[in-house]
C-alpha positions in Angstrom: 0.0 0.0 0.0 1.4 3.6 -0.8 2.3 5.2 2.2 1.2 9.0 2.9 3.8 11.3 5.5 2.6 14.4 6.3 5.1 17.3 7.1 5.5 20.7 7.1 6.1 22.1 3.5 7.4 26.2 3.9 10.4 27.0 5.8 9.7 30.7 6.3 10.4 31.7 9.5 7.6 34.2 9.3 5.1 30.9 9.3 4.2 30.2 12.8 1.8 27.4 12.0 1.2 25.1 8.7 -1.7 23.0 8.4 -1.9 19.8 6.7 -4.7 18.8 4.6 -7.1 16.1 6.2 -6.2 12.2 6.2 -7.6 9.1 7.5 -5.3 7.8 10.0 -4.9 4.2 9.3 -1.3 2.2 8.8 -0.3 3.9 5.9 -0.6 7.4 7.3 2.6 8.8 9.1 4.1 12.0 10.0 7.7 13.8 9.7 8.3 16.7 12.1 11.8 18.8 11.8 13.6 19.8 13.9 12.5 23.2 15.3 8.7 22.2 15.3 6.2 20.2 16.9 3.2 18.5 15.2 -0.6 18.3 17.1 -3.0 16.2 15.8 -6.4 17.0 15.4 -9.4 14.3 15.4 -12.9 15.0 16.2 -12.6 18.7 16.4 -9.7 18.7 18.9 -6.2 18.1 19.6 -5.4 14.1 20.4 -2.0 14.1 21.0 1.4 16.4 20.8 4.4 14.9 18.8 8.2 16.0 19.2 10.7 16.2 16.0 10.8 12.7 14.2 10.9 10.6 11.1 8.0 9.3 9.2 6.0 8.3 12.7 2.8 6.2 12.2 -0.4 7.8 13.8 -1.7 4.6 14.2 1.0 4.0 16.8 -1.1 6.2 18.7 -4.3 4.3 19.4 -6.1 1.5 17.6 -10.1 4.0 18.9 -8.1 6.3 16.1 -8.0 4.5 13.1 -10.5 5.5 10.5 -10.9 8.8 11.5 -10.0 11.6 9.9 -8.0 14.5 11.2 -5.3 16.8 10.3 -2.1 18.2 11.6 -0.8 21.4 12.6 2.7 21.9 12.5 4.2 24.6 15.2 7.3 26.1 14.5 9.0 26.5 18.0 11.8 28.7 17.5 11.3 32.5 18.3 8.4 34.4 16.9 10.5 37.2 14.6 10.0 40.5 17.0 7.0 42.7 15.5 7.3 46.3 14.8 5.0 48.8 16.8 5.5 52.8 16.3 3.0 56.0 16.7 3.4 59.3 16.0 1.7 63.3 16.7 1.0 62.2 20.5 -0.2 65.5 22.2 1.9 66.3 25.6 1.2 69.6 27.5 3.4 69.7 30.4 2.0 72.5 32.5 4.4 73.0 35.1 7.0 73.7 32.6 5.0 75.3 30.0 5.8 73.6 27.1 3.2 71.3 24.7 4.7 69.2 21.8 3.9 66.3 19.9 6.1 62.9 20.2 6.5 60.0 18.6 7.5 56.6 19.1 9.2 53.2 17.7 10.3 49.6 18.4 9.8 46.1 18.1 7.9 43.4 20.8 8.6 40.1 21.2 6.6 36.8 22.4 6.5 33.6 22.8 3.9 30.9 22.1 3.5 29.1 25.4 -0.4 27.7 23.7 -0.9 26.4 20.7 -3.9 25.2 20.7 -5.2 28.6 21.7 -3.8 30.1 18.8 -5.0 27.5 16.4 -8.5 28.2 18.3 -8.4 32.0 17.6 -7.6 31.7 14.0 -8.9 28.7 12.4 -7.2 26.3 9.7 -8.4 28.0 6.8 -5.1 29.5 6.3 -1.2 28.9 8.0 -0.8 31.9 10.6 2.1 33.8 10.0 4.0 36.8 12.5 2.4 39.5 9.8 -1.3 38.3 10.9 -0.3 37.9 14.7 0.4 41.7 14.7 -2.2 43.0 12.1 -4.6 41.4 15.2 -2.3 43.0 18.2 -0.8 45.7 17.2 -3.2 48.2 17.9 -3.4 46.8 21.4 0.3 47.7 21.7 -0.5 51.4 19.6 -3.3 51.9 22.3 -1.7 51.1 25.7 1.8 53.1 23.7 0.0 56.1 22.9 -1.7 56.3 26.1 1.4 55.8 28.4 3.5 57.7 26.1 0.8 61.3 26.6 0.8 60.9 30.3 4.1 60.3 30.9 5.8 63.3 30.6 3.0 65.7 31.5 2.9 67.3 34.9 6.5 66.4 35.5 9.9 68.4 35.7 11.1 66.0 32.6 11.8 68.6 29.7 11.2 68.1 25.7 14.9 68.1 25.6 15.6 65.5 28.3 13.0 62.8 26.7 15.9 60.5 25.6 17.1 59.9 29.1 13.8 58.5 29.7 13.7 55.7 27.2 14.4 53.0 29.8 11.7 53.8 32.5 9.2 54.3 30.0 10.0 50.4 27.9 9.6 49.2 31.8 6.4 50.8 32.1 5.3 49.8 28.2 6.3 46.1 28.9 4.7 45.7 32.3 1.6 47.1 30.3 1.8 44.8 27.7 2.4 42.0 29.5 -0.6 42.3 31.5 -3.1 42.8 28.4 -5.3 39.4 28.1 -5.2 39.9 24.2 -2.1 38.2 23.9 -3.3 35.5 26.6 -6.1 34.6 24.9 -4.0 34.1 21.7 -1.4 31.4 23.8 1.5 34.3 23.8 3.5 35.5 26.1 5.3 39.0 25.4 8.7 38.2 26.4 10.5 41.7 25.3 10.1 45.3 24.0 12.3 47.5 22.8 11.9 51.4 22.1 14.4 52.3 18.8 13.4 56.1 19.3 11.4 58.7 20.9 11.0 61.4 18.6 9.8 65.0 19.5 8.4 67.6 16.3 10.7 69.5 15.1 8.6 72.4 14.7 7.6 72.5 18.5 10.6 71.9 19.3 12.1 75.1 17.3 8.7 77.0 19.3 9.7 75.9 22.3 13.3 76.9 21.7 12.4 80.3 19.8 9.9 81.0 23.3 12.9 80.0 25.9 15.6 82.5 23.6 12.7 85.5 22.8 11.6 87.6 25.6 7.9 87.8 24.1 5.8 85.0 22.7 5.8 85.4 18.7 2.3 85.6 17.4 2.4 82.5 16.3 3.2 81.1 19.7 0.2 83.8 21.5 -2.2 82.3 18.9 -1.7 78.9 19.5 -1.8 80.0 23.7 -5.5 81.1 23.3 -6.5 78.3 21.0 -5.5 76.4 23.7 -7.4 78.3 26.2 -10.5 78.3 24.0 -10.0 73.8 24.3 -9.7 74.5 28.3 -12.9 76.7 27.9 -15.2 74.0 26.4 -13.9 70.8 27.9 -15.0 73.0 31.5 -18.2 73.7 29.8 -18.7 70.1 29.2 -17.9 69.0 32.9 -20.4 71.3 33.9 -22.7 69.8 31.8 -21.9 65.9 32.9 -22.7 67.5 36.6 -25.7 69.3 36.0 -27.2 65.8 33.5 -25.8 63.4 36.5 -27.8 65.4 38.9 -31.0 65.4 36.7 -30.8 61.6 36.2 -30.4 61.2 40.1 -33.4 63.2 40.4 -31.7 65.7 42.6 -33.2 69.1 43.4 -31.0 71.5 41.6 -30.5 75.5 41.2 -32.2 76.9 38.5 -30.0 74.9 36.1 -30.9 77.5 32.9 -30.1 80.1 35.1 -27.0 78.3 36.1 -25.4 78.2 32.7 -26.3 81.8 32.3 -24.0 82.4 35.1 -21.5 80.0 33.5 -21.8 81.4 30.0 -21.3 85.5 31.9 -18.4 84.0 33.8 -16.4 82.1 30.7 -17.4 85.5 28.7 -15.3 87.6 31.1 -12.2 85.3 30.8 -12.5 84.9 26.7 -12.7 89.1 26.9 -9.2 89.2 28.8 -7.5 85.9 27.0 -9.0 86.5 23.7 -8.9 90.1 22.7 -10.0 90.7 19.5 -11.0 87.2 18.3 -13.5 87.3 21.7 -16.6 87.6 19.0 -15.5 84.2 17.5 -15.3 82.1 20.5 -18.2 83.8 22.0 -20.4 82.2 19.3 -19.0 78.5 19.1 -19.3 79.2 22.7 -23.4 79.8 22.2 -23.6 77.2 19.6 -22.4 74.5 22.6 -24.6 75.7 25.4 -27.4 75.6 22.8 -26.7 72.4 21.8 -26.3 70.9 25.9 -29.4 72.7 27.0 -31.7 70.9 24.4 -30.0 67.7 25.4 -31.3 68.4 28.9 -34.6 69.6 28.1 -36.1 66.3 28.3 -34.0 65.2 31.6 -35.6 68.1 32.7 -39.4 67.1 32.2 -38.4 63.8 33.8 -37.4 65.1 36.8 -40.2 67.4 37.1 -42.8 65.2 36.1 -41.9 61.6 36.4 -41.4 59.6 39.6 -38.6 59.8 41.9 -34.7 60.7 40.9 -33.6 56.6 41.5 -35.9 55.9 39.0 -34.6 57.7 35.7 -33.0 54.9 34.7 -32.8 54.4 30.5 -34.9 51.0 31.5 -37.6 53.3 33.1 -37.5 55.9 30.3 -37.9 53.4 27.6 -41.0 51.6 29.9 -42.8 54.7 30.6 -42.6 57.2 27.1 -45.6 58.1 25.8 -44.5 58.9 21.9 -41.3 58.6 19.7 -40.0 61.8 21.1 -39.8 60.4 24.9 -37.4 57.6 24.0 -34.9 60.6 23.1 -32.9 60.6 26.9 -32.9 56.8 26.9 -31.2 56.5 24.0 -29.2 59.5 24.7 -27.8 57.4 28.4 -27.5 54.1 26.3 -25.2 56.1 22.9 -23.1 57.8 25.4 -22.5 55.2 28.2 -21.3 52.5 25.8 -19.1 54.8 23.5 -17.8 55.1 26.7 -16.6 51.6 27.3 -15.7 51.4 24.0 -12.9 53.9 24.7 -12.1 53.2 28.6 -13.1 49.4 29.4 -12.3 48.0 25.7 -9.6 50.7 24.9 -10.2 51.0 21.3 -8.1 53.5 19.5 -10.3 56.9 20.1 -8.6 60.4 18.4 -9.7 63.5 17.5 -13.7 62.7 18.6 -13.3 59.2 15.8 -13.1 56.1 16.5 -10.0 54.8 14.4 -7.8 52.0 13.4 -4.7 51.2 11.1 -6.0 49.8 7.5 -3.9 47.2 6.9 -5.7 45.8 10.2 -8.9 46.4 8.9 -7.8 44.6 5.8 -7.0 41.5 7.2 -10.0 41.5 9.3 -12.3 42.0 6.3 -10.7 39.0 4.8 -11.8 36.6 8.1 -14.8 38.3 9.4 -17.8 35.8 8.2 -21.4 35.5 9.1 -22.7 31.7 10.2 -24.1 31.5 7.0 -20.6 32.5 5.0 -21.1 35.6 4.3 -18.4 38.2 4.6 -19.3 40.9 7.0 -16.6 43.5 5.9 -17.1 42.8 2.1 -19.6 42.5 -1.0 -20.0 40.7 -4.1 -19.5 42.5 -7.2 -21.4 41.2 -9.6 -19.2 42.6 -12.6 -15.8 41.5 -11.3 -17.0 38.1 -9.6 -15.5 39.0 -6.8 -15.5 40.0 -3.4 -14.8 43.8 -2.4 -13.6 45.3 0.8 -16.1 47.7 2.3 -14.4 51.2 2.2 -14.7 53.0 5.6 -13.7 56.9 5.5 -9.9 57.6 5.1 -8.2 59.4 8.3 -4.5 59.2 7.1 -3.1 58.1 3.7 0.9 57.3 2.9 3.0 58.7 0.5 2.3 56.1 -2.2 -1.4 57.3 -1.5 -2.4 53.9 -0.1 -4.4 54.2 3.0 -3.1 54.2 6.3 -5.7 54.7 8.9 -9.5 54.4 8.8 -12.6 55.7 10.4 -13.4 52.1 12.5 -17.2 51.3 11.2 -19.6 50.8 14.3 -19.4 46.8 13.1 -15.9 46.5 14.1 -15.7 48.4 17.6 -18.2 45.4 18.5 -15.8 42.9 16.9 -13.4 44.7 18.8 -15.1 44.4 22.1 -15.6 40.7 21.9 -18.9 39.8 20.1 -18.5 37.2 17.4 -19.8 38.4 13.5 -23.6 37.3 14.3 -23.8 39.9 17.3 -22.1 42.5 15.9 -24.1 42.8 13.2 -26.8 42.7 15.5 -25.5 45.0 17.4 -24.4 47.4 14.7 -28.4 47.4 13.9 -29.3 49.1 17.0 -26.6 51.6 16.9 -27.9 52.6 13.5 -31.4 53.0 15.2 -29.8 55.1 18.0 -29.2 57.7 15.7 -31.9 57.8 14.1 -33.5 58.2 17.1 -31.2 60.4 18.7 -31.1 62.7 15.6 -34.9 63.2 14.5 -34.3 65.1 11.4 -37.2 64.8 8.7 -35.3 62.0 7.1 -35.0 59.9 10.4 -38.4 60.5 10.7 -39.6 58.6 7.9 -37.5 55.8 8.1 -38.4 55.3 12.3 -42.4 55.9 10.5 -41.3 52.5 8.4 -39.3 51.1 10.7 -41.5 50.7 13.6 -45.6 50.5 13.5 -46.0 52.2 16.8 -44.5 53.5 20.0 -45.3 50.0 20.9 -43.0 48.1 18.9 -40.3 50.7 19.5 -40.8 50.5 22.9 -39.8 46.3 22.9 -37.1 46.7 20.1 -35.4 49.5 22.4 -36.1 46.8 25.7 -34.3 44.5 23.5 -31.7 46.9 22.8 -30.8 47.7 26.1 -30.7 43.9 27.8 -28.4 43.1 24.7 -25.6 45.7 25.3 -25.9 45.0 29.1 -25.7 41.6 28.9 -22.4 41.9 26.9 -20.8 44.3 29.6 -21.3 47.6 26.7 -23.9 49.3 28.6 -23.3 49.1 32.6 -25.1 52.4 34.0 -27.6 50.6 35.5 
């Protein structure tokens, strides 16, 4: 009889696992591991048994209950995973105490180590070998987020200046490996981060010649005042938007409150007075985005507002009670409101996905590679569609953040779909998922358009009512919503 031997077949070192293609184990069937791998076996949907480097060894050796079944064979390499790059750029510091706000950058490579195969295998599936380039398209951002992060707070607040950021290179890879090391990513994947190293941190150029020009010029160039109050104007809003959170937290507890209208006149007289000394002549400017804001906040509060005055007590303005007790389309509005900004919320601080400039966002090439393995139950792809003309599949084209030199894209807008893939729901709930947050805006946004489709969408307050119910136990149950 003409004997089979499976082994692996690439010798890249970039190849981290190889599968076989299926086989019946039965005498003929053998397998040849190198040195530098190790071979599992998989029968019945699972691994049966682990085999070291050797020649042309029979599977049936391995027990007689085997024989006739079919399986197939993954083939690890166990030398070292090559070291994966990592690197981020235009990170905002602003070091108050020593007045100086720049942008940094930073490079390097991490290493790990597969201590769990089978988890890997479990993560990815067979339908292609997993190579180092794939293990980093799904980690790297991890690594970009905790980087970035660590790399904006570290030097802020402290007596470490722009030009002294060099010396810190070995604190801060202590700090970014400790980080990394802890993450459950690379866990759940079977790795282990065994090193990092940081190649460079690298400040602007162009604040650095401000700073400079500012510590040699007695007087702030214009340049330098204008960017000052544009800065101040930031400080303005963001303290406009705490008193905001306080005033809606206070609502939503039910608590009795000052004339809150009355207080954001006060705020709004106060912030005028410091835009009039910090602004001078561009005071007319800020003074209207200023208006636009409050406008905007006081008619998200308006129906807060009628709840607290109307409905029962402050414990129970909950977006459960909301939803159970509006009378018409418009009533839902605060429930969805508490829903939309509690679980964009986790989506940034309890999931860390990548969040800059207001925009969820993530590199393309990693979007790429997910589009290619992101499939519904029924094989469907969720990040792609048929093109009828072409006879092929093509990527879904989210909105371009960044582009290279060559043109190519380099970051993405992250659709809705993929924060939930991000936060741990498989394609099906995702989707699902990504269906509500469609309606939330529509809901939340009741322009004329909105209108009509919620008219088609939903037959009555009724049904709205239960598909928002549904909504809600859905994103709690999967730890997205958690106000309540």
């Amino acid at each position: 009889m003409k004997k089979t031997v499976l082994e692996p077949l690439i010798s890249d070192e970039s190849v981290i696992v190889q599968f076989s293609g299926d086989a019946l184990i039965d005498k003929t069937l053998s397998v040849t591991v190198p040195d530098g791998y190790a071979a599992f076996v998989f029968a019945d949907e699972k691994v049966q048994f682990r085999i070291q480097p050797c020649a042309e060894k029979k599977l049936s050796a391995y027990g007689k209950e085997l024989n006739g079944k079919k399986c197939f064979v993954a083939f690890v390499r166990t030398k070292p995973v090559p070291p994966l790059a990592w690197g981020f750029g235009n990170i905002q510091v602003n070091n108050e105490r020593l007045k100086e706000a720049y942008r940094v950058g930073a490079n390097g490579s991490y290493a790990v180590e597969l201590v769990q195969p089978p988890k890997l295998i479990a993560q990815f599936g067979r339908e292609d070998n997993i190579t180092a380039e794939k293990l980093r398209a799904r980690t790297v951002s991890v690594v970009k987020n905790i980087g970035t992060a660590l790399l904006g707070t570290y030097f802020a607040g402290t007596d470490i200046s722009v030009f002294e950021i060099a010396s810190c290179t070995a604190e801060l890879r202590a700090k970014f490996l400790a980080a990394l090391q802890g993450e459950p990513i690379f866990a759940d994947l079977g790795f282990a981060v065994k090193n990092l190293t940081v190649d460079g941190i690298h400040v602007n150029e162009e604040d650095l010649a401000l700073i400079r020009s500012r510590i040699n010029a007695p007087e702030q160039s214009r340049k330098q005042t204008a960017e000052a109050q544009e800065k101040f104007a930031e400080d303005i809003l963001r303290r406009l938007d705490e008193k905001f959170e306080r005033l809606r937290a206070q609502m939503e507890r039910g608590n009795d409150s000052p004339d809150w209208e009355r207080e954001m006149q006060r705020m709004r007289e106060k912030l005028t007075a410091d835009l009039s000394e910090q602004l001078g002549g561009r005071l007319q400017e800020m003074q209207d985005i200023l208006a636009d804001s409050l406008d905007e906040r006081l008619q998200e509060l308006m129906p807060l507002k009628e709840l607290a005055k109307n409905g029962p007590g402050g414990e129970n303005i909950t977006a459960k009670n909301i939803i159970a007790g509006a009378r018409d389309g418009e009533e839902f509005v605060p429930a969805v409101a508490m829903l939309y900004t509690n679980i964009e919320e986790n989506l940034i601080k309890k999931f860390r996905l990548r969040h800059e400039r207001e925009k969820f966002v993530m590199d393309y090439e990693e979007y790429e590679e997910l589009s290619k393995t992101a499939r519904l139950a029924d094989g469907r792809y969720l990040l792609r569609r048929y093109d009828k003309r072409t006879g092929r599949y093509q990527i879904i084209m989210p909105r371009v953040v960044e582009e290279g030199e060559n043109g190519k894209p380099e970051v993405v807008e992250m659709l809705p779909v993929v924060r939930f893939l991000k936060a741990g729901l498989n394609t099906e709930q995702a989707l699902r998922a990504n269906g509500y947050w469609t309606a939330f805006n529509k809901i939340r946004h009741r322009s004329e358009e909105n209108s009509r489709y919620l008219q088609g969408r939903f037959a009555g307050v009724e049904e709205e009512r239960a598909y928002l119910q549904a909504a809600l136990q859905f994103f709690t149950e999967y730890g997205l919503y958690t106000k309540e």
